[in-house]
N, C-alpha and C positions, 0 to 999 in steps of 0.2 A: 843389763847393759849388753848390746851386741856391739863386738869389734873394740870395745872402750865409750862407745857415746851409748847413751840413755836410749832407751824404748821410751815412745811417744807414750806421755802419762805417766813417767817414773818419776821417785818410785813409788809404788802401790804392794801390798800384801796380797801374796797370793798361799790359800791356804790347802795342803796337800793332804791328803787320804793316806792309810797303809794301805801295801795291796792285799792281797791274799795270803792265807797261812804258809808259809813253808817250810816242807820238815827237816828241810836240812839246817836250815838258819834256826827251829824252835828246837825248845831242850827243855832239860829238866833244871830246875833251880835246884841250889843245893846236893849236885849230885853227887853220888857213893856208888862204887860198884857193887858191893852189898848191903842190901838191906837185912834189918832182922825185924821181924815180928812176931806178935801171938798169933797162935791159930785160934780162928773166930771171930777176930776183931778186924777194925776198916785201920789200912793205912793208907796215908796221903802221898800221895805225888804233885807234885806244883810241877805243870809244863807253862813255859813263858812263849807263848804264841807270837812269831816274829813273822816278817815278810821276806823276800829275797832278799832288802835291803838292810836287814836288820832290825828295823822298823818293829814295833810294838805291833800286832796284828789285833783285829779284830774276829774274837771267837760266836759265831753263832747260834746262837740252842739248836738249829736244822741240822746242824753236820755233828753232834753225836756219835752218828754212824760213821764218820772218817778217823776219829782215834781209836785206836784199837789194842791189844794188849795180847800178846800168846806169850803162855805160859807152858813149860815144857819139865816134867820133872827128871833131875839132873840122872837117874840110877837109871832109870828103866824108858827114858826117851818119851814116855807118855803127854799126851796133852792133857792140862791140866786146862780148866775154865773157872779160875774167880768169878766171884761175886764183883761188878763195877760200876758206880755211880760215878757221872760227873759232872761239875758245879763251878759255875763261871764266874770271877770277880771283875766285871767289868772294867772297874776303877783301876784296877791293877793293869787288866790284861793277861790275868792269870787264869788257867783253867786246872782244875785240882782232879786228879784221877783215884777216887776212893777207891781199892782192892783189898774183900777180906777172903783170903788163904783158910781153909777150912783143917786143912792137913798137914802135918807138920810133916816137914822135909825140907829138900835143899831144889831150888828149882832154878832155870834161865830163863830170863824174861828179855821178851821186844815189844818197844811201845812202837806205832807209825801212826801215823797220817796217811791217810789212803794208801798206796801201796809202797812209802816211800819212808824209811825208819828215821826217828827222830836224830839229829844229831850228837848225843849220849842214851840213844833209846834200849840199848845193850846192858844187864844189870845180874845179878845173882841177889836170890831171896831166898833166907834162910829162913823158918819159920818155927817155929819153937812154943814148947805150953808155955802158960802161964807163970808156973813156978820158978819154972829155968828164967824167966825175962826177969819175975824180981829178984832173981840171984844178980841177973844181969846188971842187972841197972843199981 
């Protein structure tokens, strides 16, 4: 309707696209400001790929290269480089960032989308052997 009266042909379905990812609008599902894991093993990150609008986005296997991960260990400022796979559920709209931590320590991590950080992409990751996790848990 323009003004209160009908558009010529209403009404009719009109069906709309998401636009493009954006990193302020996507995040992480289930977010914690720390993570704990084993050293050795993949742990998952669920990012929920939104538009500007909030909108559910569509993630493409081509852009791989636009989420990105630095990891910084917290004692000595070093860059650290995981190990990272990442695996897209279309149905969902979810795109899952595998990182396995080889070394145990306490680290700061930033996920982004090209040069722009996710909107909870700020995180601390403890990383712990094996043993200490089944004490843990």
């Amino acid at each position: 309707m323009v003004s209160g009266r009908h558009v010529k042909g209403s009404p009719f379905t009109k069906r709309f696209e998401p636009g493009p990812i954006d990193a302020g609008k996507s995040g992480f599902t289930n977010y914690c400001s720390t993570i704990v894991c084993s050293a050795g093993m993949p742990y998952p990150l669920t990012i929920e790929t939104q538009d500007s609008f909030g909108n559910p986005a569509v993630y493409k296997a081509d852009q791989n290269n636009y989420f990105k991960i630095k990891v910084t260990e917290t004692e000595s400022s070093r860059r650290y480089f995981p190990a990272t796979q990442m695996i897209y559920n279309p149905d969902k709209k979810h795109l899952t960032m595998h990182i396995k931590m080889e070394q145990e320590g306490h680290y700061q991590a930033t996920v982004s989308y090209g040069d722009a950080k996710l909107k909870n992409g700020e995180f601390s990751i403890l990383v712990i052997n094996e043993t200490s996790m089944e004490m843990l848990q």
